[in-house]
C-alpha positions in Angstrom: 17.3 87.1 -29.0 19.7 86.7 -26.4 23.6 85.4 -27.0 24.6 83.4 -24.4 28.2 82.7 -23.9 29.7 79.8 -21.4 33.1 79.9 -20.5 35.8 78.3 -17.5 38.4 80.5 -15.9 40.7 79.3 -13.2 38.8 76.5 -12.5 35.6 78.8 -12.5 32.7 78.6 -14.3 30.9 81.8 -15.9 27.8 82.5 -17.6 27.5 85.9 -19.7 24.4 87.5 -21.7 24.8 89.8 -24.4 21.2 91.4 -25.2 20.6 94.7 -27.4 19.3 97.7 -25.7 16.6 99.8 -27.4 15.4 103.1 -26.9 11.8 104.3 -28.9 12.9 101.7 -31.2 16.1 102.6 -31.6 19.3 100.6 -30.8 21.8 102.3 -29.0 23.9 99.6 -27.4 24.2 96.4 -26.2 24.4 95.8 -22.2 26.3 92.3 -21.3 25.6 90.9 -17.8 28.5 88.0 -16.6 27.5 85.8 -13.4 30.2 83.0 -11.7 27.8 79.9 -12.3 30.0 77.1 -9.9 26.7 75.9 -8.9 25.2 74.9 -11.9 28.3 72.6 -12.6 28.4 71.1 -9.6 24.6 70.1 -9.6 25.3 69.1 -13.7 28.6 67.0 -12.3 26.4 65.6 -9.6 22.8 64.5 -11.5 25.8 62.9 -14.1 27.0 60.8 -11.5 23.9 60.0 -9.8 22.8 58.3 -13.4 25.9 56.6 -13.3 25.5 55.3 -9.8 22.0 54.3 -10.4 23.1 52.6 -13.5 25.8 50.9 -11.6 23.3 49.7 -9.0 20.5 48.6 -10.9 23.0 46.4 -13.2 24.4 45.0 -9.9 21.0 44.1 -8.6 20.6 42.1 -12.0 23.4 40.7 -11.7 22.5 39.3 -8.3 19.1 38.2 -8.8 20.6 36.6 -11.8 22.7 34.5 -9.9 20.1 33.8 -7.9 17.7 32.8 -10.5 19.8 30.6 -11.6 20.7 28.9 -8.6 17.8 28.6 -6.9 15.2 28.5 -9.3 16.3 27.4 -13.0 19.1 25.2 -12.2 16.5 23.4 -9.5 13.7 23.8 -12.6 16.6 21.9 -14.8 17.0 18.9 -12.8 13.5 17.8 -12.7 13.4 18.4 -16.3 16.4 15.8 -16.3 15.0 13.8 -13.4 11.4 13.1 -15.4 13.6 12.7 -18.2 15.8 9.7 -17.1 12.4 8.5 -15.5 10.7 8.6 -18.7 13.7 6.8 -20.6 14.6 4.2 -17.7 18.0 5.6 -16.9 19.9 3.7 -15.3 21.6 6.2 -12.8 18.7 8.7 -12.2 19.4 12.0 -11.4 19.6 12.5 -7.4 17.2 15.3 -6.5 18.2 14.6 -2.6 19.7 17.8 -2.0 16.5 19.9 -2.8 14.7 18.0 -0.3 16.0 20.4 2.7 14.5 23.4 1.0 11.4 24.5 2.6 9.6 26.9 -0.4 7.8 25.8 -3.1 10.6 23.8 -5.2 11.3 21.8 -2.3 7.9 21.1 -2.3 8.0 20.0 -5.8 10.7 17.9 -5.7 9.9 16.2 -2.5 6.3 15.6 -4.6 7.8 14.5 -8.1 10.0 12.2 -6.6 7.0 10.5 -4.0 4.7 10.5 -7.2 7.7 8.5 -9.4 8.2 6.2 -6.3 4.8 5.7 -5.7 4.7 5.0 -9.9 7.5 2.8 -9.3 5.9 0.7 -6.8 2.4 0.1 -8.6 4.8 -0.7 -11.7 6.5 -3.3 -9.6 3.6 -4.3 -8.0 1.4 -5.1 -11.3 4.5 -6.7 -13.2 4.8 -9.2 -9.8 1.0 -9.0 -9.6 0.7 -10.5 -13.0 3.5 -13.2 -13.0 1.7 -14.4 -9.8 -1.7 -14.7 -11.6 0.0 -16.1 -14.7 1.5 -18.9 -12.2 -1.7 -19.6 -9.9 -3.8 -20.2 -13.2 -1.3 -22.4 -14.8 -1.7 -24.8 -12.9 -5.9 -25.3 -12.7 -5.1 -25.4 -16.8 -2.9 -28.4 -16.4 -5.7 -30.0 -13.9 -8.4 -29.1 -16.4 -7.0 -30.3 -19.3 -6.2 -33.6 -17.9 -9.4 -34.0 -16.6 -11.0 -33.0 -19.9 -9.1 -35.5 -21.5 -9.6 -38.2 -19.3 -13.0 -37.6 -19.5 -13.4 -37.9 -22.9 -11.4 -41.7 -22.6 -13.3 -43.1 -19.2 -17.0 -44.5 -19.6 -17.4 -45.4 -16.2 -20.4 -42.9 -14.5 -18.5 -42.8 -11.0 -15.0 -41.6 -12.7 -16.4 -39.6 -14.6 -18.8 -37.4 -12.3 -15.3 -37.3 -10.5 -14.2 -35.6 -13.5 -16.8 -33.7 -14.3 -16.2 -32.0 -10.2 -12.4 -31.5 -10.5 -13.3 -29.6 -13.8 -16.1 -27.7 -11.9 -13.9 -27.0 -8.9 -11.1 -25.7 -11.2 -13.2 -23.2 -13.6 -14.6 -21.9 -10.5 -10.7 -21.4 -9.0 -9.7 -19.5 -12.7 -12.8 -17.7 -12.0 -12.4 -16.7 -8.3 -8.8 -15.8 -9.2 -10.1 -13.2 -12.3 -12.7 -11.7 -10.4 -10.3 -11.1 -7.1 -7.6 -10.0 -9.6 -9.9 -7.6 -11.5 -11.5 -6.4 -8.4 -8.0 -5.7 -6.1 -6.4 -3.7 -9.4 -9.9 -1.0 -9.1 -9.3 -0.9 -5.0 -5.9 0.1 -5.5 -6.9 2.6 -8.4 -9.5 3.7 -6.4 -7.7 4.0 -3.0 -5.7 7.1 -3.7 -8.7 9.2 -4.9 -10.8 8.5 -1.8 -10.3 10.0 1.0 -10.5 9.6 5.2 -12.8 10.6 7.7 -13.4 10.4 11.2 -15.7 7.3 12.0 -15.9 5.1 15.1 -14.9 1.8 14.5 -17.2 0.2 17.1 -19.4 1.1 14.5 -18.6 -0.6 11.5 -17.6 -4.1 12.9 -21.4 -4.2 14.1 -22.8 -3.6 11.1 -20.5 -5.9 9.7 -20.8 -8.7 12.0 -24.7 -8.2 11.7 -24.6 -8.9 8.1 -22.6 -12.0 8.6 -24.9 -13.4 11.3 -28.0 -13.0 8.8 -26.1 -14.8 5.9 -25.0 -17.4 8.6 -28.6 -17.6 9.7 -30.1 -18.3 6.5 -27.0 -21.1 5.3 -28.2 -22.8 8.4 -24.9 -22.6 9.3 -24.5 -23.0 13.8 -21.3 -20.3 14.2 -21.5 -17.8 16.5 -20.1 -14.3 16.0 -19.4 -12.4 19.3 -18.2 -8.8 19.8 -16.2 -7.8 23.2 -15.6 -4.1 23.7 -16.6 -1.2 26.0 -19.4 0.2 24.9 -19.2 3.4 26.5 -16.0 4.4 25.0 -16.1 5.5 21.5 -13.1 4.3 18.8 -12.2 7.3 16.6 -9.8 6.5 13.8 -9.3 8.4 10.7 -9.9 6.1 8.1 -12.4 4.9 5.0 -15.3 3.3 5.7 -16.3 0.8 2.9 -12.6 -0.1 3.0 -12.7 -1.4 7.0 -15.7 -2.8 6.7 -14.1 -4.6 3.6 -11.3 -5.7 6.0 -13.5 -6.9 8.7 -15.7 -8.7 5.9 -12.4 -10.7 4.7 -11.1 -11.3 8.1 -14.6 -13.1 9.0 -15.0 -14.6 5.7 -11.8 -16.5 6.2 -12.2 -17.2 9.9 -16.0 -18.6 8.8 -14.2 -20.7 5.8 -12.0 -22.7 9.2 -14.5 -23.0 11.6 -16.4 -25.8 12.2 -20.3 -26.4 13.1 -21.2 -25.0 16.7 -18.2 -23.0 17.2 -17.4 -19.4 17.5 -15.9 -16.1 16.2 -14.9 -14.1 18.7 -14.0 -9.9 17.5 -12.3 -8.1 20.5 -11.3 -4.3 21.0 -9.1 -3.1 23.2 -7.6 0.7 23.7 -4.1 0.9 23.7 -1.9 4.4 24.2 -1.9 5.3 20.7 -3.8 2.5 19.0 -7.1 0.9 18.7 -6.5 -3.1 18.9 -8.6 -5.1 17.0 -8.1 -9.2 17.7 -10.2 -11.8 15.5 -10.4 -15.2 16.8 -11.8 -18.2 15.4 -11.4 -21.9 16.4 -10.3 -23.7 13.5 -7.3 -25.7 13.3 -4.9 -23.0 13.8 -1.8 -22.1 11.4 0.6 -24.9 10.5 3.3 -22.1 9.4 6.3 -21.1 11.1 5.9 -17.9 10.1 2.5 -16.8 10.2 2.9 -13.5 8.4 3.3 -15.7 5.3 -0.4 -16.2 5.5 -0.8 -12.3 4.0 1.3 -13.5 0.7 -0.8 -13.0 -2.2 -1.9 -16.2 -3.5 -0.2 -18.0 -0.1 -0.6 -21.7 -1.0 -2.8 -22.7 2.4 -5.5 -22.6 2.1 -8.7 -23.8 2.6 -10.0 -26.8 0.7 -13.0 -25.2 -0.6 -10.3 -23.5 -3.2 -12.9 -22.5 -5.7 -14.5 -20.2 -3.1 -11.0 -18.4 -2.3 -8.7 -16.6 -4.2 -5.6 -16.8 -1.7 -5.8 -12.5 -2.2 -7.9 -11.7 0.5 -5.7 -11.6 3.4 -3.2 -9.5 1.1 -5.9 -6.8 0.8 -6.7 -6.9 3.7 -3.2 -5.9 4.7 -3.2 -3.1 1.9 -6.0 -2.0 3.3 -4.6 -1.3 7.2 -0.8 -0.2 5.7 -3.0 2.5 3.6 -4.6 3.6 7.4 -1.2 3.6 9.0 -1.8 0.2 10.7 0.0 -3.1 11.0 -1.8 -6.9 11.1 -0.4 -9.6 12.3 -1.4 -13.5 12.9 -0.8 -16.2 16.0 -1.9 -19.3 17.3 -4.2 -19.1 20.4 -2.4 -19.5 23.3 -5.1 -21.1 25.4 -7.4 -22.6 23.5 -7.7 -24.1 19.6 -8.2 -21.8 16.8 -5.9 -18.6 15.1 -6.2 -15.0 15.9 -5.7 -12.0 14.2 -4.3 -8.8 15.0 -5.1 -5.6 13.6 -3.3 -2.0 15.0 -5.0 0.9 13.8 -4.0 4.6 15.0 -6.4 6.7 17.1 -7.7 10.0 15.6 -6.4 13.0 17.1 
């Protein structure tokens, strides 16, 4: 074996080797060989400080993206988990999320969701709790007309008073009923509204199809109203939109301008193109609105109305107003100008 020995002079660094030398088997000396090994050091000294600087670096870089972490992604992560916290235990200060709106990546994304979805929550909560005290209200008071009638019918033997009776307790059941079914029927349209989605349909289209209903069912009542449609035919009416809902609003808007109008008179449905709406004008020629304000008239359970109650709800005119909000519309309502009658006015975007 060899010896190696190490050893620093003067700064210096040498390497000697000591090894035996043998001749036919025989030792007969030993033969030492010293070399100045400087470079060895240096590239020792240097691979020594390249760990450390890569050490240094790599910590650094954690360090960083630590921070980073942290700001940007778990102390984001940690407000929600507060904000759907105080949500979930009706705080009453919520957290404000407002100043992760501006962010553009995914957690900007998230909040700006979280917080639409808890608004949106909010607003059906509101809605259903104002909803209900409305309902509570409206059929309160065909109870207190049906239980008087009941129990004057049960006093009165005269036949005349008490076939009178007999129709206020008719026409009232039939109101309690009207107002369950509507009631029943608007909570599944606004259930079912944010699952369906819009297409691209031309709403020429639907109001004929529509209107043609109506004029069969006004055919076979017998009944001598007119329904007239005035738009160019050559020009097509793209909206984005969905299609059993429209033809749901043009059904209402008929239904009630049929439930004013008189024998031998007429419904008149207009469309007109406008820069960036479709206008959609229903007219009838009934009496007209007695309100001041006409937009009271899309109030649920708006106290108007006609005097066939038992046949209307008082809702429909608020779903149909739902229904063109949802499509990015407006509706509004006037007295004709020029001749008897209301008109309604329906704004709907055109599709791109």
């Amino acid at each position: 074996k060899s010896l190696v020995i190490e050893k620093k002079i003067n700064n210096n660094f040498f390497v000697s080797t000591l090894n035996k030398v043998n001749i036919d088997n025989n030792q007969i000396g030993y033969i030492i060989v010293t070399e100045q090994a400087n470079d060895i050091l240096f590239a020792v000294e240097e691979r020594k400080n390249f760990i450390i600087r890569t050490v240094l670096a790599i910590g650094l870089v954690i360090f960083i993206f630590s921070l980073f972490l942290n700001k940007y992604i778990l102390n984001p992560i940690r407000f929600l988990v507060l904000f759907t916290e105080a949500i979930k235990s009706k705080a009453d200060k919520p957290i404000n999320m407002t100043k992760y709106f501006v962010r553009q990546d995914e957690i900007g994304i998230l909040t700006k969701s979280i917080d639409e979805m808890t608004r949106e929550l909010q607003k059906r909560t509101n809605r259903a709790e104002t909803f209900s005290t409305d309902l509570a209200h409206e059929i309160r008071n065909p109870l207190a007309s049906l239980k008087g009638a009941s129990e004057l019918l049960d006093k009165n033997d005269k036949q005349q008073e008490r076939e009178k009776l007999l129709h206020i307790i008719n026409h009232d059941v039939e109101r309690i009923e009207r107002l369950i079914t509507d009631y029943s029927q608007m909570l599944k349209d606004e259930a079912s509204l944010s699952r369906e989605k819009m297409s691209k349909l031309d709403l020429s289209k639907v109001i004929n199809n529509v209107a043609e209903e109506f004029r069969n069912n006004l055919l076979n009542q017998n009944k001598k109203i007119q329904i007239i449609i005035k738009y160019d035919v050559k020009k097509d009416y793209y909206i984005l939109g969905i299609e059993n809902r429209l033809e749901q609003v043009i059904a209402n808007l008929l239904d009630n301008s049929i439930s004013f109008s008189k024998e031998s008179s007429s419904i008149i449905i207009e469309m007109n193109e406008q820069i960036k709406n479709y206008q959609l004008l229903v007219k009838d020629e009934g009496p007209g609105f007695s309100e001041e304000s006409t937009q009271k008239i899309f109030r649920r359970f708006y106290s108007n109305r006609p005097t066939k109650f038992g046949k209307h709800s008082g809702l429909g005119l608020n779903i149909v107003k739902n229904i063109v909000e949802l499509h990015k519309g407006t509706i509004s309502a006037i007295n004709r100008t020029n001749s008897k009658g209301a008109q309604i006015e329906v704004l709907l975007p055109k599709s791109s």
